[in-house]
Chimera marker file (.cmm) of the C-alpha trace (Angstrom):
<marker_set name="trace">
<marker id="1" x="-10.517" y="-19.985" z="-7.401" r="1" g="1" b="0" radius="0.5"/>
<marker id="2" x="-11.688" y="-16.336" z="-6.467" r="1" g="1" b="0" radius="0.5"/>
<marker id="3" x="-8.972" y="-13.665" z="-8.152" r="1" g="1" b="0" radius="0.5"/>
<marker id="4" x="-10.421" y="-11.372" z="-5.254" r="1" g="1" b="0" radius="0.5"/>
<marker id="5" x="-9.952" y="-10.829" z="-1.153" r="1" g="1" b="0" radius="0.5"/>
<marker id="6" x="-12.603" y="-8.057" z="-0.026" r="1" g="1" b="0" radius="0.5"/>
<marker id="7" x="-12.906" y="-6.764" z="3.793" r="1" g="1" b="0" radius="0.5"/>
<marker id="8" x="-15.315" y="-4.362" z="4.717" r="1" g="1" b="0" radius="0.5"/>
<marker id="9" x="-15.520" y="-2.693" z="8.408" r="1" g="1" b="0" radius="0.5"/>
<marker id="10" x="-17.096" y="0.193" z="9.856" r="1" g="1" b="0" radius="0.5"/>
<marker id="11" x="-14.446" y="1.834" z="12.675" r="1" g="1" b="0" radius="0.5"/>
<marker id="12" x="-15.626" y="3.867" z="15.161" r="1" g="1" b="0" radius="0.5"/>
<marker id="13" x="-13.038" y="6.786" z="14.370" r="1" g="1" b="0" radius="0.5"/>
<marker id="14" x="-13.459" y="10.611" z="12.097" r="1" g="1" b="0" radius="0.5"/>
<marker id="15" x="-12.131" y="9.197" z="8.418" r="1" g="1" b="0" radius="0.5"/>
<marker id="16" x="-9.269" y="11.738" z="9.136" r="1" g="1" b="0" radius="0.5"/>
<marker id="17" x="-7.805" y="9.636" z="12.040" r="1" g="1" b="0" radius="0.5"/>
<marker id="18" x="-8.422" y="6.000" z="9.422" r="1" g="1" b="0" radius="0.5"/>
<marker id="19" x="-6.487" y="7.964" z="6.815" r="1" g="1" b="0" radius="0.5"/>
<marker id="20" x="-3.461" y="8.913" z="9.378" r="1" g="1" b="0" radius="0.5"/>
<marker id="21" x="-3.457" y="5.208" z="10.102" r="1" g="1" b="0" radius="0.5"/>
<marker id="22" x="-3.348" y="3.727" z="7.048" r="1" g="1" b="0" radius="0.5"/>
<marker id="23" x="-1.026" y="6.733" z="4.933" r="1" g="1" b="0" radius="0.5"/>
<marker id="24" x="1.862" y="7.218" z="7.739" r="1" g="1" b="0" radius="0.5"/>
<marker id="25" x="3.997" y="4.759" z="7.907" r="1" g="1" b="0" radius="0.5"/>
<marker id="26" x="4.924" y="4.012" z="11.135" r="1" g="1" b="0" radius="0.5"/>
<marker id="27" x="0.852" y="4.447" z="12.368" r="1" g="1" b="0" radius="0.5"/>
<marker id="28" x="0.438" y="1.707" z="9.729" r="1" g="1" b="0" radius="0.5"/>
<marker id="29" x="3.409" y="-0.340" z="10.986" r="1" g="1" b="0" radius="0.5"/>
<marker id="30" x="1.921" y="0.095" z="14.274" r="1" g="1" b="0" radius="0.5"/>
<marker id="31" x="-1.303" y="-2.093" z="13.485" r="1" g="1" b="0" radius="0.5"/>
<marker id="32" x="0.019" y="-3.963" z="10.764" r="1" g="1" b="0" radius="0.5"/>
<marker id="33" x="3.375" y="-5.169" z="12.876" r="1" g="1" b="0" radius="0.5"/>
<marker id="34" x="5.418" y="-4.039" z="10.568" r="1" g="1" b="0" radius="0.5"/>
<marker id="35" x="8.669" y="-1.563" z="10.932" r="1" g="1" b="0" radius="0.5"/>
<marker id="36" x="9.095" y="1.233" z="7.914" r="1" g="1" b="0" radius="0.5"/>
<marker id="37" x="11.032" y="3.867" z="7.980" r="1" g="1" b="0" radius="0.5"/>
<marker id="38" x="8.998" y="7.379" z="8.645" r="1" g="1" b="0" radius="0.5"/>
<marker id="39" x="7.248" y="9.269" z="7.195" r="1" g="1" b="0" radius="0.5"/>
<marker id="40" x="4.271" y="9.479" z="4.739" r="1" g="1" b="0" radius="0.5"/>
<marker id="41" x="3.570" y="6.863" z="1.797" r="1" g="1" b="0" radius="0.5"/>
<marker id="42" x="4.314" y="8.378" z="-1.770" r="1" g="1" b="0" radius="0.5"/>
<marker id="43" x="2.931" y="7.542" z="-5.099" r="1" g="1" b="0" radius="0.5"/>
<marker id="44" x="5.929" y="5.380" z="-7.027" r="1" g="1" b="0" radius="0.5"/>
<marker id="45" x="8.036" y="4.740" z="-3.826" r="1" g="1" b="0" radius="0.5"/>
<marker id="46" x="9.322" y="1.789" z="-3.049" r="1" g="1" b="0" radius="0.5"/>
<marker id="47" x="9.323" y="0.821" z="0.408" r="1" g="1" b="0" radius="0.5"/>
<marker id="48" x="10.551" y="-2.009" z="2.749" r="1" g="1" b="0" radius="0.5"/>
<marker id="49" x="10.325" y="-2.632" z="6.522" r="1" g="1" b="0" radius="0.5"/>
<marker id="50" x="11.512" y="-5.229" z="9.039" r="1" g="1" b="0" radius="0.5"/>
<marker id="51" x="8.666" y="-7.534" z="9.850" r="1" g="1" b="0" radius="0.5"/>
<marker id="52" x="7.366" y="-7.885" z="13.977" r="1" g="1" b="0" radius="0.5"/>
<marker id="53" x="5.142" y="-10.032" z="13.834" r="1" g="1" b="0" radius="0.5"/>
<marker id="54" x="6.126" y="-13.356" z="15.872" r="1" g="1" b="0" radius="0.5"/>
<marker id="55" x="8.023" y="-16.066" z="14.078" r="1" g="1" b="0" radius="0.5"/>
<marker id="56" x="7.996" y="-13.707" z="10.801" r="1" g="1" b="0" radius="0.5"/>
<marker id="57" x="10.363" y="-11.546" z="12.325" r="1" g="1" b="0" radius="0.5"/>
<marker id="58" x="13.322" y="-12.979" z="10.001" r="1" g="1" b="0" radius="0.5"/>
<marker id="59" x="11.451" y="-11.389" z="7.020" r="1" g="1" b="0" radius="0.5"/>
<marker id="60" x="11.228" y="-8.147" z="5.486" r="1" g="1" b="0" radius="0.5"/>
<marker id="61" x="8.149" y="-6.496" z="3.731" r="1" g="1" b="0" radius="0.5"/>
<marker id="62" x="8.608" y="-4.915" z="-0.013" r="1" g="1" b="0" radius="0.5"/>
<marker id="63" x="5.514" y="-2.696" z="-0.924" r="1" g="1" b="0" radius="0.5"/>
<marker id="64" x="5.224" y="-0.653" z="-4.015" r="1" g="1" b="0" radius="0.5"/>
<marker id="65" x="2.929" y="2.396" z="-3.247" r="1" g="1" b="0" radius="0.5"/>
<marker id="66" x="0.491" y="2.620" z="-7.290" r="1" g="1" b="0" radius="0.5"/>
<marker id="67" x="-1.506" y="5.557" z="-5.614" r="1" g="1" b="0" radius="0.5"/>
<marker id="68" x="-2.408" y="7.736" z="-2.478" r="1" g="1" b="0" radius="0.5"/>
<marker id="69" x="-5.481" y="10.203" z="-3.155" r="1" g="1" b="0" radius="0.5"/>
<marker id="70" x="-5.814" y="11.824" z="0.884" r="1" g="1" b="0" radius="0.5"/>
<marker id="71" x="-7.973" y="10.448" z="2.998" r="1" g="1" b="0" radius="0.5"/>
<marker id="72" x="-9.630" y="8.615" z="-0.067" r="1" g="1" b="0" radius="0.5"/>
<marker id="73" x="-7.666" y="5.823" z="-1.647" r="1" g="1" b="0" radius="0.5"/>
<marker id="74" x="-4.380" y="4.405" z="-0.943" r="1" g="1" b="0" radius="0.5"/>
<marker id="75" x="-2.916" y="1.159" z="-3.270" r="1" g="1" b="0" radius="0.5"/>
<marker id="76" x="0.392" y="-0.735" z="-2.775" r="1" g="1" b="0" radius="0.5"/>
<marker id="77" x="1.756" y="-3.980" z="-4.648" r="1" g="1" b="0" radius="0.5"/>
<marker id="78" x="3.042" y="-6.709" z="-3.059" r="1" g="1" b="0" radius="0.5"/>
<marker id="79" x="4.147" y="-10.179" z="-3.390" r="1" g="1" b="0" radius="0.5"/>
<marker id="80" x="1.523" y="-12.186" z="-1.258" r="1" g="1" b="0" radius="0.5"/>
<marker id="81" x="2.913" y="-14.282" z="1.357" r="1" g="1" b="0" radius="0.5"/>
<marker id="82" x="6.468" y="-14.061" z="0.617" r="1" g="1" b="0" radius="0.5"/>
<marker id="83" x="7.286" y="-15.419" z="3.424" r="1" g="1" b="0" radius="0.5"/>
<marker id="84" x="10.182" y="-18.226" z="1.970" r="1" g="1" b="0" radius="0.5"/>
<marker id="85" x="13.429" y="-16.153" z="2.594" r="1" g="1" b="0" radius="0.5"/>
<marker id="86" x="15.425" y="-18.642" z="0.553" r="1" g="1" b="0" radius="0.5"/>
<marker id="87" x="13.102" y="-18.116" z="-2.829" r="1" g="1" b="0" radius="0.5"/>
<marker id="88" x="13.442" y="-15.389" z="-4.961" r="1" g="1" b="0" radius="0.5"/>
<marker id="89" x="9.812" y="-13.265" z="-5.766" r="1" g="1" b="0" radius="0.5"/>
<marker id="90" x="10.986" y="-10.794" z="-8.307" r="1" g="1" b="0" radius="0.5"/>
<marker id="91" x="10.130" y="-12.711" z="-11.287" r="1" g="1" b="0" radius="0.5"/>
<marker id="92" x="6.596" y="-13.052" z="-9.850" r="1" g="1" b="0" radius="0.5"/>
<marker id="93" x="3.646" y="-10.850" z="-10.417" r="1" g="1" b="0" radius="0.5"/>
<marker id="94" x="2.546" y="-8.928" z="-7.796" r="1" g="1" b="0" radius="0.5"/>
<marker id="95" x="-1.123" y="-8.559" z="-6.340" r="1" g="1" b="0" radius="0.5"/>
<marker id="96" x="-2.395" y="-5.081" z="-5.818" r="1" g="1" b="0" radius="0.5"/>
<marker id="97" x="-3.951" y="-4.066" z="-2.622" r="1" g="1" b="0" radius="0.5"/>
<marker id="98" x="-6.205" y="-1.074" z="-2.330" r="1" g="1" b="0" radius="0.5"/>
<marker id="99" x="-7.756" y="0.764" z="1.041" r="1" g="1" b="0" radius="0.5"/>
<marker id="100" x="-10.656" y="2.609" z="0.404" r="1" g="1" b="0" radius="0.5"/>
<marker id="101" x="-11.825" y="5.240" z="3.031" r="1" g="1" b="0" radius="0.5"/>
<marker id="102" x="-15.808" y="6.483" z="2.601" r="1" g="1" b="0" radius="0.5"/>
<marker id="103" x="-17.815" y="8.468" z="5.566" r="1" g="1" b="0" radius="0.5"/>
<marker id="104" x="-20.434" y="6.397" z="7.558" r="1" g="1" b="0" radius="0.5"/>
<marker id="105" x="-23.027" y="6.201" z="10.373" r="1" g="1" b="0" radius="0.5"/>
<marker id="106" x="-20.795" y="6.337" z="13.293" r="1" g="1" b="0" radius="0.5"/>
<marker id="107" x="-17.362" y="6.359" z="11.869" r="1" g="1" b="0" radius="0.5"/>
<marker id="108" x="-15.517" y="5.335" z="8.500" r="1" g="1" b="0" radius="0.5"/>
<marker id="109" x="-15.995" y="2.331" z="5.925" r="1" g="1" b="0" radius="0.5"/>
<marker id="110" x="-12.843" y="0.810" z="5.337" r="1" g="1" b="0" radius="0.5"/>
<marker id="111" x="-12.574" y="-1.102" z="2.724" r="1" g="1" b="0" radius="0.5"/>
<marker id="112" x="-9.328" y="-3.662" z="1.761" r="1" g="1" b="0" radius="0.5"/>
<marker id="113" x="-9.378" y="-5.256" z="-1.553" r="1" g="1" b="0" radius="0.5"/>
<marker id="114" x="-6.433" y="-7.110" z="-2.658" r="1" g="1" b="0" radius="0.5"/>
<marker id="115" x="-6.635" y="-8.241" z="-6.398" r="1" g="1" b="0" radius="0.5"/>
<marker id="116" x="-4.410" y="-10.435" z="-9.169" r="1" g="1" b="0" radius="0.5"/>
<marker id="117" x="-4.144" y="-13.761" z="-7.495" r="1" g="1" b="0" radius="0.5"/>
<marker id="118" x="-5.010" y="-15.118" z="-10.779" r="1" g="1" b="0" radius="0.5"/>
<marker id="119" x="-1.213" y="-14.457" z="-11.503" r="1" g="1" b="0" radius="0.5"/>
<marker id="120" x="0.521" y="-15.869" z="-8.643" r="1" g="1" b="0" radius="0.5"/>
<marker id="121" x="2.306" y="-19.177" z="-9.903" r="1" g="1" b="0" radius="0.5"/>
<marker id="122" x="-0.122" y="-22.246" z="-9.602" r="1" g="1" b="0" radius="0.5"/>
<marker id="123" x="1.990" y="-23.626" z="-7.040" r="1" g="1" b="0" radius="0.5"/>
<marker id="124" x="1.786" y="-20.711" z="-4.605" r="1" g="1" b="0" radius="0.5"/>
<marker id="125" x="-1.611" y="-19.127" z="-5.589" r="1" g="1" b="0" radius="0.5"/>
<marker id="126" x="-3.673" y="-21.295" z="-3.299" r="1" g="1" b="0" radius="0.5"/>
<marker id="127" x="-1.714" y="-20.963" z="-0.320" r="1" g="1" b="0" radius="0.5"/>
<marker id="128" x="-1.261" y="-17.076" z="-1.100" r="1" g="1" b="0" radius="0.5"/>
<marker id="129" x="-4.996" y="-16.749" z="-1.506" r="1" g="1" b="0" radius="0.5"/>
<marker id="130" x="-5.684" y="-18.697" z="1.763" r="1" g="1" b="0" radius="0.5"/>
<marker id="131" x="-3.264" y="-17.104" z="4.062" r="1" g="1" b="0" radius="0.5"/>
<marker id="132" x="-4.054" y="-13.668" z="2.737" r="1" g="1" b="0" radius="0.5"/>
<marker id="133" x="-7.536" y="-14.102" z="3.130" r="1" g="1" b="0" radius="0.5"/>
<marker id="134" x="-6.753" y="-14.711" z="6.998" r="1" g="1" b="0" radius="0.5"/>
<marker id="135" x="-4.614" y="-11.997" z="7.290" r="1" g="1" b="0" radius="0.5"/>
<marker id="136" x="-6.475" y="-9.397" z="6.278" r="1" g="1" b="0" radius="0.5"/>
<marker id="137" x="-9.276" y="-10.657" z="8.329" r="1" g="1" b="0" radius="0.5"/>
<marker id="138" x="-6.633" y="-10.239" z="11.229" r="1" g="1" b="0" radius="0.5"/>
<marker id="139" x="-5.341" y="-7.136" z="10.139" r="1" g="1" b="0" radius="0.5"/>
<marker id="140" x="-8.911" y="-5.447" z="9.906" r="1" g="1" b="0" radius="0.5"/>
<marker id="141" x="-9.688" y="-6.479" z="13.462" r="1" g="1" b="0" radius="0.5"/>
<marker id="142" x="-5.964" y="-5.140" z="14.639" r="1" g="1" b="0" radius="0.5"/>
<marker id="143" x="-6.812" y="-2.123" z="12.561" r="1" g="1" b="0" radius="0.5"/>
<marker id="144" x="-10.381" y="-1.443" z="14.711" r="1" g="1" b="0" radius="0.5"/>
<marker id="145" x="-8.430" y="-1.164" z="17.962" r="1" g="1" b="0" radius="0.5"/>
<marker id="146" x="-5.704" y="0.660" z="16.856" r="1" g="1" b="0" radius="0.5"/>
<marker id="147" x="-7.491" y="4.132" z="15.602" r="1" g="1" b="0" radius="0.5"/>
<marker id="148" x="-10.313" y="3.190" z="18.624" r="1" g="1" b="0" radius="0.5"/>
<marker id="149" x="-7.406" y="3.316" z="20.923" r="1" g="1" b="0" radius="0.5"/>
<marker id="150" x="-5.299" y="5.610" z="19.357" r="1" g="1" b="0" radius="0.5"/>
<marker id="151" x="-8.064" y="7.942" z="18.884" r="1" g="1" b="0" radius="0.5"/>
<link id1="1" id2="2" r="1" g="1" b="0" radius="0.2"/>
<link id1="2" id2="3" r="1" g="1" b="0" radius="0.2"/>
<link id1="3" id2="4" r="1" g="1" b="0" radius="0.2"/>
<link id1="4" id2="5" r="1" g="1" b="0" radius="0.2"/>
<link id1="5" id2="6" r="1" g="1" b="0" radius="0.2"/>
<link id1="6" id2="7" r="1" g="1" b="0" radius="0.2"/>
<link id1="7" id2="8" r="1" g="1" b="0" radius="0.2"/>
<link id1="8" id2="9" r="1" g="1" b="0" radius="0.2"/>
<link id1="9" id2="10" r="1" g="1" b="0" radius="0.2"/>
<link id1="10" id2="11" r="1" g="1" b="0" radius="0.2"/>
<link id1="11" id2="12" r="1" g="1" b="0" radius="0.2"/>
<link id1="12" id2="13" r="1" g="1" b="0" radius="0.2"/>
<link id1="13" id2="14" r="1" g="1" b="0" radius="0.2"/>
<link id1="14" id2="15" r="1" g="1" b="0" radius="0.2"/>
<link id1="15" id2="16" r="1" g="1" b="0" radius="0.2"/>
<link id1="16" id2="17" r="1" g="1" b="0" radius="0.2"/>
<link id1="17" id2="18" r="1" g="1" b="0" radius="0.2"/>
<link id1="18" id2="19" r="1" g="1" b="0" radius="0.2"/>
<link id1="19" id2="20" r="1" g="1" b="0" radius="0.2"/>
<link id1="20" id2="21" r="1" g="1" b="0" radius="0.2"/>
<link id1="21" id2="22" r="1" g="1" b="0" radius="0.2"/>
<link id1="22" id2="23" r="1" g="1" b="0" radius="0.2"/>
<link id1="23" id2="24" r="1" g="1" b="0" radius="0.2"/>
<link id1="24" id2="25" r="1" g="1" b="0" radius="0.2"/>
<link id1="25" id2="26" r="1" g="1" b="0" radius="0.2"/>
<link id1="26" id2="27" r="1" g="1" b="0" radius="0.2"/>
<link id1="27" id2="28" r="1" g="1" b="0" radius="0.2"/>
<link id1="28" id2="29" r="1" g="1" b="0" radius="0.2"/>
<link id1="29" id2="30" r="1" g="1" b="0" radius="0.2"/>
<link id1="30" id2="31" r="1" g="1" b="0" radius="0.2"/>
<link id1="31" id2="32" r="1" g="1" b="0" radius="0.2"/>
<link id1="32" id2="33" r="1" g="1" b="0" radius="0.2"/>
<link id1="33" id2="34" r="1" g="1" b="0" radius="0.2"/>
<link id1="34" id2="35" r="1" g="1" b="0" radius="0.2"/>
<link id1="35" id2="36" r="1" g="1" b="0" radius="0.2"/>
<link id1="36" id2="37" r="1" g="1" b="0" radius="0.2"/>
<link id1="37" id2="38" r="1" g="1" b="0" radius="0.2"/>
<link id1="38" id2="39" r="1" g="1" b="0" radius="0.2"/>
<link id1="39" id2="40" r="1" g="1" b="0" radius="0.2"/>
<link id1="40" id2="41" r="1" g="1" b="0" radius="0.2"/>
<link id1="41" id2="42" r="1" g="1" b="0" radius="0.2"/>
<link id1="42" id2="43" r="1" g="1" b="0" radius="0.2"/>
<link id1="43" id2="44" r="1" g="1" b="0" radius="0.2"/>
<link id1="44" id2="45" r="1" g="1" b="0" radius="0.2"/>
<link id1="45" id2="46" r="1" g="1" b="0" radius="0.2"/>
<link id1="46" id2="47" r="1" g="1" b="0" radius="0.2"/>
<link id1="47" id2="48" r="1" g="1" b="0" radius="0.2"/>
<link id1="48" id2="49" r="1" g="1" b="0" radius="0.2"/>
<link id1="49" id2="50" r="1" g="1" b="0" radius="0.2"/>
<link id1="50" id2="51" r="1" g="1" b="0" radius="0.2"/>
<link id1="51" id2="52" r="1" g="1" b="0" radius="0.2"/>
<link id1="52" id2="53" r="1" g="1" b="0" radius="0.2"/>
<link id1="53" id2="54" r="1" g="1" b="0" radius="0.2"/>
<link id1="54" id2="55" r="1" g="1" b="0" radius="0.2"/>
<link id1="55" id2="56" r="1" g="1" b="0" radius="0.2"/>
<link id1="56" id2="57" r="1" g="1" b="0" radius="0.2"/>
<link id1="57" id2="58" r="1" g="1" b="0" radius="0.2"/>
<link id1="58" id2="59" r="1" g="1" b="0" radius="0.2"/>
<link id1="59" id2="60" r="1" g="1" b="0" radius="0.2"/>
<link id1="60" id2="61" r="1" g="1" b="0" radius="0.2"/>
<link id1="61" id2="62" r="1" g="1" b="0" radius="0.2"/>
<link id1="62" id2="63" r="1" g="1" b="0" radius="0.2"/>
<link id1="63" id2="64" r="1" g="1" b="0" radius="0.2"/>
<link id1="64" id2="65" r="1" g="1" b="0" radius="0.2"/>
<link id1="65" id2="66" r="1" g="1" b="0" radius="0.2"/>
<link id1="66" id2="67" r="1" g="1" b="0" radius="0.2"/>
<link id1="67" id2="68" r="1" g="1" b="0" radius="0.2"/>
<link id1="68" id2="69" r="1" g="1" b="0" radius="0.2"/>
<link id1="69" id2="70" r="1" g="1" b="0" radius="0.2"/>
<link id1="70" id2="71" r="1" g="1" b="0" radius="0.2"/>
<link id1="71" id2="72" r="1" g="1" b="0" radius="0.2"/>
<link id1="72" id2="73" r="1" g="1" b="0" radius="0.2"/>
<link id1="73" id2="74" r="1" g="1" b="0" radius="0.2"/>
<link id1="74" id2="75" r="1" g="1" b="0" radius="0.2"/>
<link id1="75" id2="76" r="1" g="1" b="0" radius="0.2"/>
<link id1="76" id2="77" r="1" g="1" b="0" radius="0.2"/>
<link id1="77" id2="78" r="1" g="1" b="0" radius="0.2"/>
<link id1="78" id2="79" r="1" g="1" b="0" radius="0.2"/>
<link id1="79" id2="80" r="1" g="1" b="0" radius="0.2"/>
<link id1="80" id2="81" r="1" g="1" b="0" radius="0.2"/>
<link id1="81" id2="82" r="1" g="1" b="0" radius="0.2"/>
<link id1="82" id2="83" r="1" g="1" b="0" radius="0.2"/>
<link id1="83" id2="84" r="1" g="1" b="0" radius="0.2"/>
<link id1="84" id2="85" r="1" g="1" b="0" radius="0.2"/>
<link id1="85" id2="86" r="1" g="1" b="0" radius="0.2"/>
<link id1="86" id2="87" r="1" g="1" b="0" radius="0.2"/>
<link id1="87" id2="88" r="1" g="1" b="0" radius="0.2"/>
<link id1="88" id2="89" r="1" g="1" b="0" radius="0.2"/>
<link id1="89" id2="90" r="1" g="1" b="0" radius="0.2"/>
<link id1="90" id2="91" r="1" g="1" b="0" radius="0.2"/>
<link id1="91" id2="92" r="1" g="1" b="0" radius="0.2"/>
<link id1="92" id2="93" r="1" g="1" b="0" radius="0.2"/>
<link id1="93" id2="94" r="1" g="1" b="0" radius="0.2"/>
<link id1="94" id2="95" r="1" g="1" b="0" radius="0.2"/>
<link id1="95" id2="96" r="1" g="1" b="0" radius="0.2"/>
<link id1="96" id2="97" r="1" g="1" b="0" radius="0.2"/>
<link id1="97" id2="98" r="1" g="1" b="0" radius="0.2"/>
<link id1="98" id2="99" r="1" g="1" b="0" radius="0.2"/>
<link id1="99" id2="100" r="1" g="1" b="0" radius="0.2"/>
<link id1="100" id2="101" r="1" g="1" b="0" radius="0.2"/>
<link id1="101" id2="102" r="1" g="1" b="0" radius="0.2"/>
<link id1="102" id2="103" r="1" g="1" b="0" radius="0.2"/>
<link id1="103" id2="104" r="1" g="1" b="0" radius="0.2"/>
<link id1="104" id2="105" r="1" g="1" b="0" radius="0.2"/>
<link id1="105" id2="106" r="1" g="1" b="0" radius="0.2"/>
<link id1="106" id2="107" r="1" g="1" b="0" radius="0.2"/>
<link id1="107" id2="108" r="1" g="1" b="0" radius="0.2"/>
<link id1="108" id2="109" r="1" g="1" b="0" radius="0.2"/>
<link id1="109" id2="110" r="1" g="1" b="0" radius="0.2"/>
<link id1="110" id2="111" r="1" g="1" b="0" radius="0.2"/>
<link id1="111" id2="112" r="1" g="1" b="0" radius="0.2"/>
<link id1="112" id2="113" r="1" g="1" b="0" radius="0.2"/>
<link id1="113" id2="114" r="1" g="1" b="0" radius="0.2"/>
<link id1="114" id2="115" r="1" g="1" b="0" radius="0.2"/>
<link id1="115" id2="116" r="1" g="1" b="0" radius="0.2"/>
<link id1="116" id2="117" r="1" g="1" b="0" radius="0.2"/>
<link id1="117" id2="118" r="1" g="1" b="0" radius="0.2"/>
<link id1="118" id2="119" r="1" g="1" b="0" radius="0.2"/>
<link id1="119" id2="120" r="1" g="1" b="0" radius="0.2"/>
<link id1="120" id2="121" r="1" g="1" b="0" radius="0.2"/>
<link id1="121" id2="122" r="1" g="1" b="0" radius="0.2"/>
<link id1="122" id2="123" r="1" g="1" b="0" radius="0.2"/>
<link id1="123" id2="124" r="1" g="1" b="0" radius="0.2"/>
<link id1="124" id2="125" r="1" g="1" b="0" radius="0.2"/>
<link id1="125" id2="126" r="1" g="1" b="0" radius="0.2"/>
<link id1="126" id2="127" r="1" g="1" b="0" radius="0.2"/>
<link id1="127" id2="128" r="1" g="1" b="0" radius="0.2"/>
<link id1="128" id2="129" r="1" g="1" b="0" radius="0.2"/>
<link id1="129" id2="130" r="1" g="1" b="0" radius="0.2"/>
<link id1="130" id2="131" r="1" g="1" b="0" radius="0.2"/>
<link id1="131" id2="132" r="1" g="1" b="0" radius="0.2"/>
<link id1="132" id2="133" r="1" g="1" b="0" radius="0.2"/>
<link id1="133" id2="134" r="1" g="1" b="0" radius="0.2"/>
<link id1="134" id2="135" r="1" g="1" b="0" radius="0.2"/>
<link id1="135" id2="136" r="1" g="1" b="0" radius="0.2"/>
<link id1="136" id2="137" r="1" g="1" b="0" radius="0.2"/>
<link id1="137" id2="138" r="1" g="1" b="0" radius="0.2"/>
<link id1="138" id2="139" r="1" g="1" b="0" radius="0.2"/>
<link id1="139" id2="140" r="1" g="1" b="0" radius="0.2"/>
<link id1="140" id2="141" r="1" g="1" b="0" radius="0.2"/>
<link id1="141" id2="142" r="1" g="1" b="0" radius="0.2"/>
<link id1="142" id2="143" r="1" g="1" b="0" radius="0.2"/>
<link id1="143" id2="144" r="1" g="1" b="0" radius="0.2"/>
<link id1="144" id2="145" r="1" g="1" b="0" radius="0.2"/>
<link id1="145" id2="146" r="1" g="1" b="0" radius="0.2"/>
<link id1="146" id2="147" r="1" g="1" b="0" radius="0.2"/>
<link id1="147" id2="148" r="1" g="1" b="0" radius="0.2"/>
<link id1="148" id2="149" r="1" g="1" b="0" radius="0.2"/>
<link id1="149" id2="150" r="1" g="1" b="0" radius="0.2"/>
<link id1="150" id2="151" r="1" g="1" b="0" radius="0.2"/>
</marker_set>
């Protein structure tokens, strides 16, 4: 099984505008259906927010921001779909996910890696894989319209 989830896009938005999206939290809650608290992600913090998205909205998000270079690079860790509110993830390794930001023809590359499945507990690691895989095929479409939109 792959250790590795890669999406690449091209939005239609000044790599500026990507950055604000993906590096403030409540722009990136905004997209991502997610509720933080405000303000800007900071190397080292911990940070949780109340989940929106539709039948998830029992759950709460944990993120661990590794690094935040402006308008460049920012990396959280997370525990991939931790979505069982009755099992505990703390003892579990946690996958790292990295946006990338680069200039392009007409716009930015963003690029969303998220690595270390090769960790997850066998008897997670598939599903985690497979639903993570569709999410962040979701989440770089709902990205698109949000800094199109939100220009």
């Amino acid at each position: 099984m792959p250790d590795r989830i890669e999406k690449r896009i091209l939005l239609r938005a000044p790599r500026e505008r990507v950055w604000r999206a993906i590096s403030d939290k409540t722009e990136y809650g905004e997209w991502f259906k997610v509720k933080f608290p405000p303000g800007k992600f900071t190397p080292g913090e911990h940070v949780t927010g109340h989940i929106l998205e539709p039948g998830y909205e029992h759950l709460t998000l944990e993120i661990w921001i590794v690094d935040v270079i402006p308008e460049t690079t920012l990396s959280f860790r997370w525990h991939p779909y931790g979505i069982d509110p009755n099992y505990d993830y703390s003892s579990e390794p946690t996958t790292l996910v990295t946006f990338t930001l680069e200039d392009a023809d007409g716009g930015t590359r963003l690029t969303i890696v998220e690595t270390g499945f090769d960790q997850i507990p066998l008897h997670r690691r598939d599903e985690a894989f497979r639903m993570n895989t569709g999410g962040w095929e979701e989440q770089s479409k709902r990205i698109e319209r949000y800094v199109t939109a939100n220009g």
